[in-house]
Structure formats: C-alpha cells, structure tokens
N, C-alpha and C positions, 0 to 999 in steps of 0.2 A: 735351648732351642726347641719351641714347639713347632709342630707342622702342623698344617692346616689341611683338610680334606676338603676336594670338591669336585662335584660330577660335571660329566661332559653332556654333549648333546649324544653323544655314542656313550648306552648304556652300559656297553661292555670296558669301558676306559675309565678310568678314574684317576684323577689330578693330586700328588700329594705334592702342596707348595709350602717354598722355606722363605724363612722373612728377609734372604738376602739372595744374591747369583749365586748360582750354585758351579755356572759351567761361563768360559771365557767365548762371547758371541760365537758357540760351537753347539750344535743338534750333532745327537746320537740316538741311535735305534738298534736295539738289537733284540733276533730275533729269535736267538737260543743260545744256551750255556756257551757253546762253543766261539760264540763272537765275542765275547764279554772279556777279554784277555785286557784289554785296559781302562774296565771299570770292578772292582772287588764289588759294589754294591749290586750292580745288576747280575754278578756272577751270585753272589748270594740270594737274591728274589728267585732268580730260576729255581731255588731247591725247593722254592714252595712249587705245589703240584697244580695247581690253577694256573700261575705266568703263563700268558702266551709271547708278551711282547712288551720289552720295556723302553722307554724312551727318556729321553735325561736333556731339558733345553733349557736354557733362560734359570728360572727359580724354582721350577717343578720337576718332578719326576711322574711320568704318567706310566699305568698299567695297564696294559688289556688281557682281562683275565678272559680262559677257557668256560665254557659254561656249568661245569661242573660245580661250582658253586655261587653265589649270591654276594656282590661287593658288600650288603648291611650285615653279611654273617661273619667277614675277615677283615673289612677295612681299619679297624681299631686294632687290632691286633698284626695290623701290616705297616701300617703309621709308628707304633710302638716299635717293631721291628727294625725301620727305618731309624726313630729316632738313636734308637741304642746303640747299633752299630756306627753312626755319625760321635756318640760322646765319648764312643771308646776308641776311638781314634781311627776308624775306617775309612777307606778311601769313595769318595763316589767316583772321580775320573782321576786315573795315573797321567800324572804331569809328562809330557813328549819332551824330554831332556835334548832333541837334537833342536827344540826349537829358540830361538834367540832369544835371551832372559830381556823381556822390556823393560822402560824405566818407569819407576811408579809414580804416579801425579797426581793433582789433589783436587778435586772439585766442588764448588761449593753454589748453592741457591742464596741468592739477593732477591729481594722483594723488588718491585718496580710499581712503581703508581696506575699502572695499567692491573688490577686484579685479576683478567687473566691472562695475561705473563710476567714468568720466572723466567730470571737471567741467572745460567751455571756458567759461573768463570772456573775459568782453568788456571793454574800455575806455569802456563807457558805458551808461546803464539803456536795457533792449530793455522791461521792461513793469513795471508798481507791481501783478501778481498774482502769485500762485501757482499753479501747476498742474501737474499730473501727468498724464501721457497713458501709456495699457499698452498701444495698439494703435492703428493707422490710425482707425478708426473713431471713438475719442473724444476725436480730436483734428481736430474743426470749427470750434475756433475758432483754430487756428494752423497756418497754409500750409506755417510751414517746419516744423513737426512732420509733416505730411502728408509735406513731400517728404523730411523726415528717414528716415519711416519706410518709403520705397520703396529703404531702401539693405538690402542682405541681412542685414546683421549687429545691425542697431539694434532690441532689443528695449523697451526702455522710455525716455519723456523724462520730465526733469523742468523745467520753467523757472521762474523766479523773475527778481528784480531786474536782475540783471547779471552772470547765469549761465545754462548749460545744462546740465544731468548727463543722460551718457548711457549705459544698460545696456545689454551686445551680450551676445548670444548664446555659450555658453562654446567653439564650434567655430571662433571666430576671436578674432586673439591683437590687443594695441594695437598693436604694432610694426607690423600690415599694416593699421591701419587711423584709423591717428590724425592723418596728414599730411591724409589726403582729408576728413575729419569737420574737420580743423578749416579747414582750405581753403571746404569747403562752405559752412559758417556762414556764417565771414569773407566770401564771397561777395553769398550770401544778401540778407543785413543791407545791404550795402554798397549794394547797386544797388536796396535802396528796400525789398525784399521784406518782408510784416507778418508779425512775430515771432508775435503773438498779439493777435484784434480781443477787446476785454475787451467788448464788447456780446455775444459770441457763448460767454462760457464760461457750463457751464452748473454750477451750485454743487451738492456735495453736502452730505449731510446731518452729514457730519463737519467740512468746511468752513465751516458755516454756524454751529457750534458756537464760531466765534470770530469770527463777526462782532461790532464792538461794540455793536451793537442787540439780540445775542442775551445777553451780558455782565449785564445789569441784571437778567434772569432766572434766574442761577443761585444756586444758595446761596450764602455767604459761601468757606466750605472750595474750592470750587469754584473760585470768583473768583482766590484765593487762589494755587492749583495753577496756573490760568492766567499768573499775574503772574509767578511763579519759574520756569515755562517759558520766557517771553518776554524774562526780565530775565539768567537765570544760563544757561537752555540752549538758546536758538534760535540765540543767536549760533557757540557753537563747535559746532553742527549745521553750521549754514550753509555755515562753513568750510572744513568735511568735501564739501559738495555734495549736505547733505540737508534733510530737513525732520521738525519734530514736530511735531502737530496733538494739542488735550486732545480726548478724546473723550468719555469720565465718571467719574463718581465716586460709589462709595453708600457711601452713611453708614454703612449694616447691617454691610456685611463691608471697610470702608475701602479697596475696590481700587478703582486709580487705572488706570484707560485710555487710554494714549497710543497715535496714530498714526505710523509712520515713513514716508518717504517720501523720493524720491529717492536717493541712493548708501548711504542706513542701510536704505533696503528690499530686505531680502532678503539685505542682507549678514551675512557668518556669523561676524560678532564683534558687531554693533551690537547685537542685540537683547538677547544677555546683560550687557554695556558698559554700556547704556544705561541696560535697567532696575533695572540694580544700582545704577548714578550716580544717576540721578536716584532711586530710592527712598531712600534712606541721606541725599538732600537734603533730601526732602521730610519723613522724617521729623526729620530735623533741626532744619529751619526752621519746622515747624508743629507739632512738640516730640509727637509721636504714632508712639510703634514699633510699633504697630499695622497699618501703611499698608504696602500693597501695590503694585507697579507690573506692570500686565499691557502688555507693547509688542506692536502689532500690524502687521503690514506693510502697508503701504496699499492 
C-alpha cells in the first residue's frame, strides 16, 4: 500500500490519500489525543508534536500541523509512519460492534456506447423506479445521488432497478475515476445508506405518460407505440444503461416522440441509432411509412 501526499489550499493541512476507502461514508475529526478512543492511528499521530488536528474521511487522512514546523521538513516521514503502522496491522477507525453487520454486495462498471457514461450494476434490486437526476438539486429523494453529486466529476445520475449510469464531466477520464465510483456505491448501499425514498420522487410530466392509469387514455396508435417500446426496445436500452420514455404521438403529421435518458442521453451515436431503429420498427409493425421518430434527450 503506497500513500500518496497532497497539498490543500490551507497551507497548514495536508492530504495523505490511500488507493481505496479507508472509512464507511463516515467524517471524523479530532482535535486532541483525548477524543481519539476509536481511532489507534490518529491516537498515534498526536504523539507527534506538531498534530494540531486530524481528520479521517473518504480515502484520505488529512493533518493540520501547528506551526512549529514545515510540512516539506516531516511529510515523508509522516506518510512512512502512516504507511507502517497500516502493514503491521493497525487500526485507522475501531469497528462500532453495536452496529448491525450489513450484507456485502458486489459492484461492477459496464461500458455503455455513450463514452461518457458507466453503468455500476449491483448484485441486487436498490429501487422498483426510475429516475434521473442532472444536478444536486433534483435529487431529494436519493441521499446517495446527493452525496454522488458532491464528487467533482459526476455530472448526471440515472437509477433504475439494479443499476446506476453515471455521466462525468468530459475533463476527467474513467481510468481516474472508476475504482473510487465504484467503491463509493459498493459502500454506500452496504452500510444501509437509501438509494432512493420512492415517497420523495417527484413525477414528471413525461414520466407520468406511462403510468398505467395514464394508458387507458390514450388512443389506440398510441397504446400501441407504448407496447413495442416496452416489449422490443426497453430491454436492449436497459442494457446499454439507458432509458426511453414515449412522450407523443399526432395523428396529423405521424411523428412519434420518444424521450432518452440515462447513458443514450446525450450520447452521440444514440439519437441517430435509435431513431432510425425504432422508426423503421414502428413503421414496420404498425404497417404505416409515414411515421416519424423525433428522440429527445431527457
């Protein structure tokens, strides 16, 4: 296990990161020997004489030394320190034995034809909805989309069944950021955390188009386009790590309005892919070359 050094924007703190979690989506801070009773490592940093303050979150452990010395004069020999006490069996945080042993589960990244999103399946259903979140904010009904989206590079989530697709930002690459995304999760989930409370999502008006209460009020043609979404093209969406939602249909000019969502959103083969495939089906199956498919991104 090597640790890596790196500086903050507070000259006095310095960052020592490990190349996996270190701590169960749990921040600790302490602020002298005497609070350190259920971490051995940060009871051990205190006996260095510069510790002012140690912090233990995520993959790092961060220090704010006193000023009495200079992070370029100890930092290698505080890394070292760290490292050693880690390979001889020390503890960084004592496990809370009153808390309930969770079940381990397994997550893994698929590639999806959208380059930037990765779909992490899980080895068991997190929720029976569907949702899509584009920003912190409209995602209040799922914690882990909230603390998903406090990581720098995660622009868009999508969750369904027993998956997550996640869009990152095009200025960072998967190779620096697929172990920690998928560690995160895997975490997550693990220690109880809610995926998503289904009292709290709030429906849109596209969404709401396939409810089956909403079904009985469309027209036939309508119905219809519904069925051969759901039957010939949700599943090899799905698989991809997206989603298509019917939005409408007129009679007048036969254009059909689908919504994409999750790894086919916004990606720069699906829209053409798709509307081509499914057009060419639908006129197909419901025997009218007339018909149009307009795909929109969600």
């Amino acid at each position: 296990m090597k640790i890596t050094i790196k500086e903050t924007q507070n000259p006095t703190i310095l960052k020592f990161e490990f190349p996996d979690f270190i701590t169960k989506n749990e921040n600790f801070e302490f602020k002298n020997i005497d609070e350190t009773k259920n971490s051995p490592l940060a009871q051990q940093l205190f006996y260095l004489p510069f510790v002012k303050t140690v912090y233990i979150s995520g993959n790092f452990i961060a220090i704010e030394r006193f000023s009495i010395v200079e992070w370029k004069d100890v930092q290698e020999d505080v890394a070292q320190q760290i490292e050693n006490f880690i390979s001889t069996g020390g503890k960084i945080i004592l496990e809370d034995e009153s808390k309930t042993k969770k079940q381990p589960i397994t997550v893994y990244g698929e590639t999806t034809p959208n380059p930037a999103a990765l779909k992490f399946v899980i080895n068991k259903g997190i929720t029976k909805s569907t949702v899509e979140f584009k920003n912190i904010d409209d995602a209040k009904a799922s914690p882990l989309a909230q603390e998903l989206f406090k990581l720098p590079y995660v622009k868009e989530l999508f969750i369904t069944e027993n998956y997550i697709s996640v869009t990152k930002y095009e200025s960072y690459t998967w190779e620096e950021i697929t172990l920690e995304l998928r560690t995160f999760i895997k975490q997550f989930i693990e220690n109880g955390g809610t995926v998503l409370d289904e009292s709290l999502i709030e429906k849109s008006s596209k969404q709401d188009k396939q409810e089956i209460k909403n079904f009985d009020n469309l027209d036939v043609t309508s119905q219809e386009i519904i069925n051969i979404l759901e039957e010939y093209v949700k599943p090899a969406v799905a698989a991809d790590g997206g989603n298509i939602l019917f939005d409408s249909y007129d009679e007048t000019t036969k254009k059909v309005k689908v919504v994409l969502q999750g790894s086919c959103n916004g990606c720069p083969s699906s829209t053409f892919t798709l509307k081509n495939g499914i057009e060419n089906m639908l006129k197909s199956m419901l025997h009218n070359e007339d018909i149009v498919v307009e795909a929109i991104n969600g």
